[in-house]
C-alpha positions, 0 to 999 in steps of 0.5 A: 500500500502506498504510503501517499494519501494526496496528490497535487498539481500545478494548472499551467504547464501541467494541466493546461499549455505548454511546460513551462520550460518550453515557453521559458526557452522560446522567450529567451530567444526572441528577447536574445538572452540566456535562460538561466538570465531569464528565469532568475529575473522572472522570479525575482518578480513572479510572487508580486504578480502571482500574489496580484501585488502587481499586474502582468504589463508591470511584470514584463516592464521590470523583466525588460528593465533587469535584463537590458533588453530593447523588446518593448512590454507590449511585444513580450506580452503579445508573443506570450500570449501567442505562444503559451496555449490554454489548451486542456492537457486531457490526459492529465484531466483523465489521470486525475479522475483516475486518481481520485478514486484512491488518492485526495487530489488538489491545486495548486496554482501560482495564478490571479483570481481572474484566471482563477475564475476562468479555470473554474468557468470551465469547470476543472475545479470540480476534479479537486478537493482542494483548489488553491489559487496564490492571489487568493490566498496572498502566498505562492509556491514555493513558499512554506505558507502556500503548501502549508495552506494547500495540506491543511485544505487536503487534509494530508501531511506534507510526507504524504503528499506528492505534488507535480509542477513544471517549475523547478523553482516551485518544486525548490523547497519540497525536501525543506517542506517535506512533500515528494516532488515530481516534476512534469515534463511529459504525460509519459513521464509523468505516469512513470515517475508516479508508479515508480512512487508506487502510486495506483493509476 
């Protein structure tokens, strides 16, 4: 018997769009910078904007001033926006319901409220038992007080939780915190780096 009672995912980049570090690639080269200069400065900021402290064109306004470069705000949130799909990752929705059967599945998101509202427009927030939104609730991953929020919500401990997001950086504290980490990079690995942690799919 797994010694996992919850699971929990990122939404973007794991059940919708692209992983992050496709996007985080691309951007890179059309702002003609390295990727490891670009996800520094972007989470130098992301916790203002995911804790609604800031808005995206302020976000991209202090990127573009850290690095230097002469792309203008409105030319990187318009290829973001090109770029990064809101498609629904279907066979990650359909391993979730999957799941559900013998897991507490929840959310975690590094997300406004507005987007929070479109997610549950469609629907998505019904798979979860606990739906977690980083303006919402004024922490962001990967800070002590979002996952400690998130496991009170699931009613697990941190030892028996395995959350799964695209972002390394969100992923940073989970030995410090004390959940299992999985970092999503395809569906394929995914469902193998879960039953590889015994977990029943």
């Amino acid at each position: 018997m797994s010694k996992y009672k919850g699971i929990g995912f990122d939404y973007g980049g794991v059940i919708a769009g692209n992983p992050g570090s496709v996007f985080v690639e691309a951007v890179s080269q059309f702002l003609g910078v390295t990727k490891e200069d670009f996800n520094k400065t972007y989470f130098k900021y992301n916790q203002l904007f995911n804790n609604g402290k800031i808005d995206i064109y302020n976000l991209y306004e202090l990127i573009i001033a850290d690095l230097g470069v002469s792309a203008s705000v409105d030319e990187v949130i318009e290829f973001g926006k090109n770029f990064k799909s809101d498609y629904i990752n279907e066979d990650v929705v359909d391993l979730i319901k999957k799941l559900r059967v013998n897991y507490k599945i929840g959310l975690l998101s590094n997300n406004t409220i507005e987007n929070a509202n479109a997610i549950k427009a469609t629907g998505i927030n019904r798979l979860f038992d606990a739906f977690i939104i980083s303006e919402e609730i004024g922490f962001s991953k990967p800070s002590q007080e979002a996952f400690d929020i998130f496991f009170k919500a699931l009613d697990t401990l941190p030892k028996e939780t395995i959350f799964i997001d695209d972002s390394m950086q969100s992923l940073s504290k989970a030995e410090e915190i004390g959940y299992e980490p999985v970092l999503f990079e395809s569906f394929e690995k995914l469902t193998n780096d879960l039953e590889k942690l015994g977990i029943k799919i």
